[in-house]
N, C-alpha and C positions, 0 to 999 in steps of 0.2 A: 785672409780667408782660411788659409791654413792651419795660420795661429788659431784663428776660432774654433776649429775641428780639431785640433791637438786637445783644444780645453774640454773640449765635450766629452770629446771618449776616455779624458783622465776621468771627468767628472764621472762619467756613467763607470769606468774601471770601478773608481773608488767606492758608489753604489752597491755595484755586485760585489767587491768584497767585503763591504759593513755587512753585506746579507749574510754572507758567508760565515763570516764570523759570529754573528748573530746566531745563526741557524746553527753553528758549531757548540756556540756555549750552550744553548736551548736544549740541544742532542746529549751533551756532555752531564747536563744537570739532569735531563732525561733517566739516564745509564744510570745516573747516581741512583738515583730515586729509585728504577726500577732494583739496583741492585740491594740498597735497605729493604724494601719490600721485600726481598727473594729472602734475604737473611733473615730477616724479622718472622717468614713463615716457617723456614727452618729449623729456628729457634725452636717455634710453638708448636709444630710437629714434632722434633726430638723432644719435648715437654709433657706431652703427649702419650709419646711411645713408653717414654718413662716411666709416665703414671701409672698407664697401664702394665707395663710389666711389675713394680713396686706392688698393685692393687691396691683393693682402699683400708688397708690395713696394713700396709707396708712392709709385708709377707711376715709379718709378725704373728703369736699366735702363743694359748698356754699361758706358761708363766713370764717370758719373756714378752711377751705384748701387757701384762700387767705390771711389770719394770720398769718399762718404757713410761707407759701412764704414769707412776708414780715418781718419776723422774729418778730412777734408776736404770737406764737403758744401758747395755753394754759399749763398748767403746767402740764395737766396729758398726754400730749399727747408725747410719748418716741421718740428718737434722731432717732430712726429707723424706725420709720412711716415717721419723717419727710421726711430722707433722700428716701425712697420708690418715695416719693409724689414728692418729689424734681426732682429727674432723670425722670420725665414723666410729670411737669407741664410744659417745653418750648412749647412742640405743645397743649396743653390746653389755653397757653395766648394767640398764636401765631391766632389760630383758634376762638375764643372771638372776637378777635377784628376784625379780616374780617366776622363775622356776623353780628356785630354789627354793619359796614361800612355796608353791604349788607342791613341790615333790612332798615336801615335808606332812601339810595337810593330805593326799596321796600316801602316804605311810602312812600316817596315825588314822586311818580310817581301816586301812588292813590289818590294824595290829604290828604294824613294824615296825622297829624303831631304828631306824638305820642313820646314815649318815648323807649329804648331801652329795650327789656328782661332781668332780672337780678333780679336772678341768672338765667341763659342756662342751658340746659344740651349739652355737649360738646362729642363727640365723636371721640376717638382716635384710634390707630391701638392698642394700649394696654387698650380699654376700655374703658365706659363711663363715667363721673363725671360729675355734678354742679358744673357749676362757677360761680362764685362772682367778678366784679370786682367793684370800687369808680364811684361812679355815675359822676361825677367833668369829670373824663377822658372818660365813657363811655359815655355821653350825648355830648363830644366832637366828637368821632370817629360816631357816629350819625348821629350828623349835617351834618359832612364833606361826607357823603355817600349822604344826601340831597341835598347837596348844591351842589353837582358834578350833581347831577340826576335832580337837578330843570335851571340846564344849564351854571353853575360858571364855567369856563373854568381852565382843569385840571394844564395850568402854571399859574395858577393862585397863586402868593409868598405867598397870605395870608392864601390860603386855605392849599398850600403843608405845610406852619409851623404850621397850626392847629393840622394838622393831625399827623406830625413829634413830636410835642409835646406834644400830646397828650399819643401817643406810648411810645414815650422815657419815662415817667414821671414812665409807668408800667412796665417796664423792667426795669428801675433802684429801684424800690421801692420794686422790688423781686430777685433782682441780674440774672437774666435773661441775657445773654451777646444778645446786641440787634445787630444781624446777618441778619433781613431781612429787606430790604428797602421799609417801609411800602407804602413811598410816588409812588413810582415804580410799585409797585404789586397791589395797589389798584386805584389809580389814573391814570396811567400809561398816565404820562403826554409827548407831543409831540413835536421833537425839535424845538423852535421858526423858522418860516419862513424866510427867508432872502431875501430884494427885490432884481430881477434883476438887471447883473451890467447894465449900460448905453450903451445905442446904442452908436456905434464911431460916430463921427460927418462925415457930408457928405462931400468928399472931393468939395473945392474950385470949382468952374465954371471953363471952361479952356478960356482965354481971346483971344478974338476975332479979 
């Protein structure tokens, strides 16, 4: 009888310690878990905090944020500022150069002939920077707002390739994929006329 009750309360012993054990590794992997999750949001907060002190331009700005774009950024300036400045300089070029067209039409209607702003300050939905762009292309997109505004007619081939080349030259020189047709949006050139066709000739006299 004894023997049978020694068996039992091994058997129930070894019960509550499978539990135990059980319930230990459960708790164990529990902790784990909880503890990647706590890192993991840590991480994405100091990710975060980051970004935001960086900003979306990755306190870049001037000539130095236009170095950067063109893959000349300075040496201490880290891979993650770049890319910050990177994802938010298209509407910083994009906006550049339709003031720069603006200013320029803007003076040739006062009579002035000046030179374009540079560096701007620029204002985006994500904030405002200085920008810097090459005098070369910005004294072109200039002209071309003049030259429309002192009466150069907008199909006019030589003025749309000024202004086409001028653009393209700064989107390629910042990898910028060049998505808006500058010639279109600033120019906004009209479809050539075409003369009417000919009146039909009158028919013949009827003979007499």
């Amino acid at each position: 009888m004894s023997t049978g009750f020694n068996l039992l309360a091994l058997a129930v012993v070894a019960v509550v310690l499978l539990v135990v054990v059980l319930l230990l590794i459960y708790l164990v992997g529990r902790l784990n878990q909880v503890e990647q999750q706590t890192k993991e949001a840590v991480t994405q907060w100091q990710g975060q905090q980051a970004a935001a002190q960086i900003g979306p331009f990755g306190g870049l700005s001037g000539k130095p944020l236009w170095d950067a774009m063109s893959g000349k950024a300075p040496p201490e300036v880290s891979a993650q500022h770049i890319e910050a400045a990177r994802d938010n300089y298209p509407a910083v070029l994009q906006r550049h150069i339709v003031l720069a067209f603006e200013e320029g039409a803007a003076d040739a209607k006062k009579g002035v002939a000046g030179k374009p702003k540079n560096p701007r300050t620029i204002h985006t939905v994500r904030g405002k920077v200085d920008s810097w762009l090459p005098s070369a292309q910005l004294q072109a997109i200039y002209q071309c707002g003049a030259d429309q505004a002192q009466g150069q007619s907008p199909n006019d081939a030589s003025l749309q390739q000024a202004l086409e080349l001028a653009c393209h030259e700064l989107h390629e020189r910042t990898g910028v994929p060049t998505d808006t047709d500058y010639v279109h949006m600033l120019l906004a050139p009209t479809p050539e006329s075409t003369p009417p066709p000919p009146a039909p000739a009158a028919p013949p006299p009827a003979g007499g």
